[in-house]
RODO-2510 file (C-alpha; in nm, 4 decimals, decimal comma):
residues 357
     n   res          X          Y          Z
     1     x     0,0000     0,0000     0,0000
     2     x     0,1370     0,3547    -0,0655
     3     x     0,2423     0,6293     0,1502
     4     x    -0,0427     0,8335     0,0633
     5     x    -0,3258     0,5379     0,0821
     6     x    -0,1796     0,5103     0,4360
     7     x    -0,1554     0,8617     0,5438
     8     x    -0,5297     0,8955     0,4081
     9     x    -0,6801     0,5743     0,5686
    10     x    -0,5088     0,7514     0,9304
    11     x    -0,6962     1,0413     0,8814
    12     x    -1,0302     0,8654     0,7873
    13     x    -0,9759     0,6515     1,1048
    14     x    -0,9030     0,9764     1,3029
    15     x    -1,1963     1,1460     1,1670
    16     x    -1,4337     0,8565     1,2521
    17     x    -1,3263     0,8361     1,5658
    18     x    -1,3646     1,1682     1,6476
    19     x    -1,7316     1,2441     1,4816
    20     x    -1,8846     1,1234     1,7720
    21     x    -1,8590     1,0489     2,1824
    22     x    -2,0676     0,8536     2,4000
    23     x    -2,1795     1,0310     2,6719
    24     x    -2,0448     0,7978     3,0085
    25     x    -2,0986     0,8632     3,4229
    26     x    -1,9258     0,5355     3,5660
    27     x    -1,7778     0,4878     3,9204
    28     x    -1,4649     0,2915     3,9901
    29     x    -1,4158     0,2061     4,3884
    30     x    -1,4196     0,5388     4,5101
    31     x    -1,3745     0,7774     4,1811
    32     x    -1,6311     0,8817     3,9246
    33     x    -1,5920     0,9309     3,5763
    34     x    -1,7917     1,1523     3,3429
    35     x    -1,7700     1,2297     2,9729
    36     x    -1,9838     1,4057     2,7766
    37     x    -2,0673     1,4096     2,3604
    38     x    -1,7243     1,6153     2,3433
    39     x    -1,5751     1,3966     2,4706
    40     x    -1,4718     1,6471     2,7514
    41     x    -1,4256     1,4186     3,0678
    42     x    -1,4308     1,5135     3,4348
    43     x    -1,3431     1,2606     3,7170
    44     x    -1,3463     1,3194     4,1206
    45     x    -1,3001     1,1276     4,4140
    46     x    -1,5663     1,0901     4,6732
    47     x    -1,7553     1,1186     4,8930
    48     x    -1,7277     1,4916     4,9243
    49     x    -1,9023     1,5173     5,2721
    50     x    -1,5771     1,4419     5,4501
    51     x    -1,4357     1,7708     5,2930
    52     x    -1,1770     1,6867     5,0918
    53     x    -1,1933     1,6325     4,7466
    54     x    -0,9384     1,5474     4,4196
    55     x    -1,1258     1,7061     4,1086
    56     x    -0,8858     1,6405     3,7138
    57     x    -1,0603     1,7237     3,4213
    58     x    -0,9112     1,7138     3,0007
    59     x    -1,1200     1,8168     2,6860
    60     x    -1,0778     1,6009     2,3697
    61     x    -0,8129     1,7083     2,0922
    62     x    -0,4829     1,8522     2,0746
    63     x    -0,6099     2,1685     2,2929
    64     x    -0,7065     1,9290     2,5986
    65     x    -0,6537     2,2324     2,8647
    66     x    -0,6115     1,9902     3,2095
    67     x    -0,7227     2,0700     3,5124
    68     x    -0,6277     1,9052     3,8467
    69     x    -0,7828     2,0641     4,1866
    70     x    -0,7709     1,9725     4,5256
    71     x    -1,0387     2,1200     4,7389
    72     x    -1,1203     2,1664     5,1187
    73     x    -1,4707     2,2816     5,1700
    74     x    -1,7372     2,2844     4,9305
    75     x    -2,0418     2,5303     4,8444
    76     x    -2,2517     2,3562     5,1420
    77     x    -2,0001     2,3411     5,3817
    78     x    -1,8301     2,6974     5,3300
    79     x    -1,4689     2,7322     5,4663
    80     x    -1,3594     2,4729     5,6779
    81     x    -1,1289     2,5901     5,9854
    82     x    -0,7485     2,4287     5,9606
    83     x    -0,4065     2,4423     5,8487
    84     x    -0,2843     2,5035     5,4641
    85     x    -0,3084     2,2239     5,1908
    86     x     0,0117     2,2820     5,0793
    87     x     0,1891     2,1715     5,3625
    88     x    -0,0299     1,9595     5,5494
    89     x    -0,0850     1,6889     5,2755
    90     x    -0,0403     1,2753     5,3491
    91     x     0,0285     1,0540     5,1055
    92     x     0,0399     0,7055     5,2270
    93     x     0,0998     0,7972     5,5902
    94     x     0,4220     1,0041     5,4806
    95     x     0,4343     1,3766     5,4106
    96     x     0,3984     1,5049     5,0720
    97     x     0,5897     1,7737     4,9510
    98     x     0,4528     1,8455     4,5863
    99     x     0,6621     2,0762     4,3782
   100     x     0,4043     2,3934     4,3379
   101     x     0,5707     2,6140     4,1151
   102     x     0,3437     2,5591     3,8614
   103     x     0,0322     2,5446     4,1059
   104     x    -0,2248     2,8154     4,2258
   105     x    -0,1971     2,8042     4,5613
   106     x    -0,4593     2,8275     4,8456
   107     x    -0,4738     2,7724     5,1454
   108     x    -0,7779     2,5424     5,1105
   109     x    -0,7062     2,5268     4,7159
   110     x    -0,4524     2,3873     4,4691
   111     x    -0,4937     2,3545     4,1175
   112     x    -0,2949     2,3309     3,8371
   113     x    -0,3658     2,3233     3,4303
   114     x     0,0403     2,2602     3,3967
   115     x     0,0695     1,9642     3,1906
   116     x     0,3969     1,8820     3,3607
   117     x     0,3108     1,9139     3,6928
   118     x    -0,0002     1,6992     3,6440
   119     x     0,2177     1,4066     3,5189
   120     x     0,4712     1,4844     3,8137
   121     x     0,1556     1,4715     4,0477
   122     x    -0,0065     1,1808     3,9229
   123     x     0,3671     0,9737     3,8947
   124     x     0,3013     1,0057     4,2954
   125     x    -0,0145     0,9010     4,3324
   126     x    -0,1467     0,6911     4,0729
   127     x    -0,0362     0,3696     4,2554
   128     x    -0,0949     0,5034     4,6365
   129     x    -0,4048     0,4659     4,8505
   130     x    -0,4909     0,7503     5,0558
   131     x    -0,4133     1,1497     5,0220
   132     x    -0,5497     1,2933     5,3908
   133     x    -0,4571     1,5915     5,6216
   134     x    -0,2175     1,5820     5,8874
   135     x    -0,4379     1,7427     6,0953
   136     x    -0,7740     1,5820     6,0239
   137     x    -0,7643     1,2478     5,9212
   138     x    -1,1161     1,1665     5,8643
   139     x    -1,0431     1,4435     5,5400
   140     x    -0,9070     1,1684     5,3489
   141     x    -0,9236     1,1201     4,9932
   142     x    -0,9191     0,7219     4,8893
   143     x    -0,6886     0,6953     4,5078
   144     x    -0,9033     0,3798     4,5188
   145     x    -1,0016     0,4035     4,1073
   146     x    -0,8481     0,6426     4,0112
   147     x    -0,5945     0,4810     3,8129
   148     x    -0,9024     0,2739     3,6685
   149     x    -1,1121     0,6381     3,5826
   150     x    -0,7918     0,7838     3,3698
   151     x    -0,7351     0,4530     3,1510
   152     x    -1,1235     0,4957     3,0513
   153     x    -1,0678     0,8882     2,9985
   154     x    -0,7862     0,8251     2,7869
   155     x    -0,9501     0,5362     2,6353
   156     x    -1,2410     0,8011     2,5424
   157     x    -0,9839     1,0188     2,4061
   158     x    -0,8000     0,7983     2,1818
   159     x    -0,5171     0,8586     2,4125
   160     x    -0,3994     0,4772     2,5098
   161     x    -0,0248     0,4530     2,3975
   162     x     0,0305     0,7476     2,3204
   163     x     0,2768     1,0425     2,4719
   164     x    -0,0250     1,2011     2,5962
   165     x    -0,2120     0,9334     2,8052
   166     x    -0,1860     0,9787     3,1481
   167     x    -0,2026     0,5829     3,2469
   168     x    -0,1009     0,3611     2,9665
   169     x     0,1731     0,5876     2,7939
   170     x     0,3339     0,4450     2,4397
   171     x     0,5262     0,6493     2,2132
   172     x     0,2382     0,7711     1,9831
   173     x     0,3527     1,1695     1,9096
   174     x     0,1203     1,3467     2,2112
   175     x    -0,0687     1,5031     1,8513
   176     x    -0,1841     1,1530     1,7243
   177     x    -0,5243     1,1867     1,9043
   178     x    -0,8482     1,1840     1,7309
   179     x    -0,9952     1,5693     1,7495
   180     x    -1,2812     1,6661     1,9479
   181     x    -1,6499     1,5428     1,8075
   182     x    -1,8518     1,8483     1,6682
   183     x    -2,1052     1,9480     1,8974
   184     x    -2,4342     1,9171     1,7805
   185     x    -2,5932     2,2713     1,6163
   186     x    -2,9370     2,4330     1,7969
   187     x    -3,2070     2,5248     1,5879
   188     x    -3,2307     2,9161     1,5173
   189     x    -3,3509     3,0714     1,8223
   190     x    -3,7606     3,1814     1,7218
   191     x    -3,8760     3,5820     1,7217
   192     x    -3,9536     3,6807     2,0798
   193     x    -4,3184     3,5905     2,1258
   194     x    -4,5731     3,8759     2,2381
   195     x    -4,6321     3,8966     2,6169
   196     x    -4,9729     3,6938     2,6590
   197     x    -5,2764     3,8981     2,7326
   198     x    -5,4997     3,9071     3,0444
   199     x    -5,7917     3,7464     2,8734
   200     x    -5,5182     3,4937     2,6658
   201     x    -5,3716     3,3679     3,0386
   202     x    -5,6791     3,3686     3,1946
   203     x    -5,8937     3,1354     2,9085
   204     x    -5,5560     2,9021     2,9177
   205     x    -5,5686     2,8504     3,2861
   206     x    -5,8925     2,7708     3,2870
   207     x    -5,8703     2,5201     2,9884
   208     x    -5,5815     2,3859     3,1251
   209     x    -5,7006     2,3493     3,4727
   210     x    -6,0637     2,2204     3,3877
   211     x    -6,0966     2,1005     3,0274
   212     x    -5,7235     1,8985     2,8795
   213     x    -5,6840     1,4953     2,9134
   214     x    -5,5019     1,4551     3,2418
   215     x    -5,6558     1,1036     3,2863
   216     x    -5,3186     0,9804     3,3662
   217     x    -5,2453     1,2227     3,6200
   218     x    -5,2309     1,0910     4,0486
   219     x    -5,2889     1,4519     4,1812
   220     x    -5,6028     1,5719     4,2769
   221     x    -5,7362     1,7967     3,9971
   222     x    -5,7703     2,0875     4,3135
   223     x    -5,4010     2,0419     4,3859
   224     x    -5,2871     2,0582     4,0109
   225     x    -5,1138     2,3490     3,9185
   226     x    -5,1032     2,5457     3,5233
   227     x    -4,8576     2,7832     3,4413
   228     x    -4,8951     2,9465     3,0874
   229     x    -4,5958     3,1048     2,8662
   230     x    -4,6237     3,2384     2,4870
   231     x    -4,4259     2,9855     2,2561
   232     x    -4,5001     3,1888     1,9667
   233     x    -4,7609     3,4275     1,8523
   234     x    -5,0182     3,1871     1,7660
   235     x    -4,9740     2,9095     2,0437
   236     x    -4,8157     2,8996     2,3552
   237     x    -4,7129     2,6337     2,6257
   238     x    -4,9120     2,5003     2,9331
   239     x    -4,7405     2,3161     3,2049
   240     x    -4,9930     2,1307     3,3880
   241     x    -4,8649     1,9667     3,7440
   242     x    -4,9348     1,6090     3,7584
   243     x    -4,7339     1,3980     4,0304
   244     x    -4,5666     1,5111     4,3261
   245     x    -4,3385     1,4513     4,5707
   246     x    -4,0789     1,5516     4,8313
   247     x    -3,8949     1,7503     4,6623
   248     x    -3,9815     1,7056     4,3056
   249     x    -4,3239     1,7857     4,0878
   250     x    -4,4188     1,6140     3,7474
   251     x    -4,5517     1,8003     3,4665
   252     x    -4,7282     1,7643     3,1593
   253     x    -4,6821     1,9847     2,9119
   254     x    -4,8926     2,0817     2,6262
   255     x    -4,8456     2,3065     2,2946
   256     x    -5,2393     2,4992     2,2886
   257     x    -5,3476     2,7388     2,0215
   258     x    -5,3633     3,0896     2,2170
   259     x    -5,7293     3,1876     2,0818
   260     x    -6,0315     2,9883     2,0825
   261     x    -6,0846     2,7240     2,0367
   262     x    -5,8521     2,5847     2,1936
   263     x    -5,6451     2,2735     2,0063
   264     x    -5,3896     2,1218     2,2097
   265     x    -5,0804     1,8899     2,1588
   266     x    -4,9005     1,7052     2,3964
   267     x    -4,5097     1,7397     2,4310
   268     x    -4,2261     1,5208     2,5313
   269     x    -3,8928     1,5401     2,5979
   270     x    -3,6651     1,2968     2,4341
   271     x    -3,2755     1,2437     2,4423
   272     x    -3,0500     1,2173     2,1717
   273     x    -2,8974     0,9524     2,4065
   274     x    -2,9541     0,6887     2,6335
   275     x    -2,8051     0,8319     2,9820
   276     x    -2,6394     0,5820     3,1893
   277     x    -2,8700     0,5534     3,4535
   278     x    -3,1944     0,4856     3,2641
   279     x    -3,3186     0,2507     3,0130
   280     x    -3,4723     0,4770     2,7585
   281     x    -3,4534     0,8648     2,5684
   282     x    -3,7953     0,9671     2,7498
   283     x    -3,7395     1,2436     2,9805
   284     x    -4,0333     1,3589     3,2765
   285     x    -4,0513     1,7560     3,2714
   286     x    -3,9685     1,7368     3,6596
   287     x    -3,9359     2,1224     3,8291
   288     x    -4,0037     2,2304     3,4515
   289     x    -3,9657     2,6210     3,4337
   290     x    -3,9667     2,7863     3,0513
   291     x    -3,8185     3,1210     2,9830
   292     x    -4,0175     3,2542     2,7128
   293     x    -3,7721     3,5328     2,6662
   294     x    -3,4876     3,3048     2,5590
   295     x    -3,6961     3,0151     2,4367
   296     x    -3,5723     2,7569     2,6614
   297     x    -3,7196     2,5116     2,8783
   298     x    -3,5352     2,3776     3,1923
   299     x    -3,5816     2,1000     3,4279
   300     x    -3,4455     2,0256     3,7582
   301     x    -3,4621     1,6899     3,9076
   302     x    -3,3339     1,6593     4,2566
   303     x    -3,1973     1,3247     4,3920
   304     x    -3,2778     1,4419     4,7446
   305     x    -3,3689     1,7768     4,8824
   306     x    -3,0265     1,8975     4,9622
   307     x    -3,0251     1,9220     4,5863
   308     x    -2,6669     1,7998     4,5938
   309     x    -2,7417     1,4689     4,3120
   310     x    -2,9838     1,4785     4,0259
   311     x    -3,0131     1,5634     3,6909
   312     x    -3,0883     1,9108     3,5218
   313     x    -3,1840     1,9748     3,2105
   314     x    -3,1782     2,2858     2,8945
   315     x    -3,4182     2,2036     2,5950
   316     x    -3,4545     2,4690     2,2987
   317     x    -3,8030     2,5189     2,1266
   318     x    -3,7619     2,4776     1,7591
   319     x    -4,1199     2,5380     1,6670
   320     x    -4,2665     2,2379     1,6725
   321     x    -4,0578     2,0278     1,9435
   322     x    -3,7955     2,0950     2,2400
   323     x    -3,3976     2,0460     2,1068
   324     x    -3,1968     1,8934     2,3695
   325     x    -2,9233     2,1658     2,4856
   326     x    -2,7125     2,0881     2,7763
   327     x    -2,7640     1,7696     2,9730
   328     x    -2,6254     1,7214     3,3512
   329     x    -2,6639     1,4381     3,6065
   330     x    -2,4693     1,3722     3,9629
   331     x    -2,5439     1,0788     4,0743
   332     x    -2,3114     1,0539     4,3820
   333     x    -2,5316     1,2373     4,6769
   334     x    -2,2499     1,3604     4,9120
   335     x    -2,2904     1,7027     4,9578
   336     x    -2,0498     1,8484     4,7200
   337     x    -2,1318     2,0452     4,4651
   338     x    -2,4775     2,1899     4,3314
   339     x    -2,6669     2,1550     3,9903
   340     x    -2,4381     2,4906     3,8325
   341     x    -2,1459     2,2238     3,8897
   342     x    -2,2417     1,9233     3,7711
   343     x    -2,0774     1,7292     3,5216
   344     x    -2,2119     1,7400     3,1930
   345     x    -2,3311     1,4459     2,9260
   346     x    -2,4485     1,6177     2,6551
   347     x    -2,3720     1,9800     2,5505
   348     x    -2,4318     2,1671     2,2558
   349     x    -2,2782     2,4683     2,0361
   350     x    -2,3909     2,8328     2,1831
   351     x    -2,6437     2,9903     2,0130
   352     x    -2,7144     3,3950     1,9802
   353     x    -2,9615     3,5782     2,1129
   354     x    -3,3278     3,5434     1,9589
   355     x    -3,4221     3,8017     1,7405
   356     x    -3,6103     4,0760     1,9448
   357     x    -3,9469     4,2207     1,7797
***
């Protein structure tokens, strides 16, 4: 075969195996990894309610920008009283003293995106078991997995014998990786809808609370709640409460004409993937809010009411169905880090404004 066949079949393998990620969330003794449809992965240690916490992170490509963070405190525990990171660190029952040059530096913080010091980090601690603080042992961080949770990253990444890989290194130039998959394009954000009238919210409520098919529903017709936004100019969206819980409310949401009389549709949400932790694309509109401004419709589905594990959703209106836009799930429940932090499984490219009227 000649030089060129070969050189072109490369770059067809590198292209197909770059088109396209599956999204991941999979825990390894004590470490989680995620990676999302850019292949952009993210893997921690936990459980985060002891307060310490071992965060690395790499994007796809060439440009894979790494992050590794070590954190004391978290947004639900604020600062946490005790001595600096930096020198208060065991690895192993023996005190570390990491080389921080290339660090930013804390006192209940380090992180570095310094490609050398993250190899000269993880050299240390790949193969130990236990990073805690001298002064509060029960802050411990187990390395349980975390060897495991890098192979799969760089597995993701096309990055096994390679330069680059960060567990199973070869000699594979550290640019032989496949690039990062195109993210997937949002529909054209719609005109700005007029503002719904008095008479237009009032007739809506009132259809939607007395006169649309919620056979299916558990709650109590008195208990059931409608909310009403303008999709368009001609129809808008009714959100119609239909189980509840703790923490957590059902909806049902319908597309209805905005004059009479009325026609309705019913909407659904479904994934362009199959997440991990369920066994179909069919999402419930749980803590559904739409911003009729923007177009987009978010939902909010807390594992527990500290609201520290879930999944929360962004979906686009297209004028006719919801477009998945950002998709983000935690489903460790230790108290770490809210919804705005989550790790993501599906995100999209950023779309402008919506055209105001």
């Amino acid at each position: 075969m000649s030089y060129w066949m070969k050189s072109l079949l490369l770059l067809l393998f590198l292209f197909a195996a770059g088109v396209q990620a599956d999204p991941l969330q999979k825990s390894f003794s004590d470490w989680q990894l995620t990676c999302n449809n850019a292949a952009f992965c993210v893997a921690r240690s936990f459980p985060g309610d002891n307060g310490l916490v071992m965060t690395i992170s790499r994007h796809a490509g060439v440009n894979d920008r790494p992050l590794l963070r070590i954190d004391y405190g978290s947004a639900y525990s604020g600062e946490l009283p005790g001595a600096p990171l930096q020198d208060n660190l065991l690895l192993d029952q023996q005190r570390m003293k990491p080389d921080l040059k290339h660090w930013n530096v804390e006192p209940h913080h380090l992180s570095t995106s310094n490609a050398i010091a993250i190899d000269e980090f993880l050299a240390q601690t790949l193969d130990a078991d236990t990073l805690q603080l001298t002064w509060q042992t029960k802050a411990s961080i187990s390395l349980h997995g975390m060897k495991a949770a890098l192979l799969l990253m760089d597995d993701v990444q096309g990055r096994v014998n390679g330069l680059s890989a960060w567990v199973k290194r070869g000699d594979r130039v550290v640019w032989d990786v496949p690039p990062q998959p195109p993210l997937p394009r949002l529909p054209d954000p719609l005109p700005q809808p007029a503002a719904l009238t008095r008479d237009e919210t009032s007739g809506l409520i009132d259809y939607g609370t007395w006169r649309i098919n919620t056979d299916s529903c558990s709650l109590d017709p008195i208990r059931r709640e409608v909310s009403v936004a303008p999709l368009t100019d001609s129809k808008a969206l009714l959100l119609i409460s239909c189980e509840t819980g703790a923490y957590n409310v059902i909806d049902l949401a319908f597309e209805v004409t905005r004059s009479q009389p009325y026609v309705a549709r019913g909407l659904t949400l479904t994934l362009p993937f199959t997440p991990p932790s369920r066994t179909d694309n069919q999402l419930d509109l749980v803590n559904a809010e739409y911003d009729a401004s923007s177009g987009f419709l978010y939902t909010f589905s807390k594992g527990r009411g500290l609201g520290d594990c879930g999944t929360a959703t962004r979906w686009q209106f297209d004028g006719s169905e919801f477009v998945l836009a950002e998709y983000a799930e935690e489903k460790t429940c230790d108290a770490w880090h809210s919804s705005d932090d989550w790790p993501t499984l599906w995100v999209s490219q950023p779309q402008n404004a919506p055209p105001s009227r």
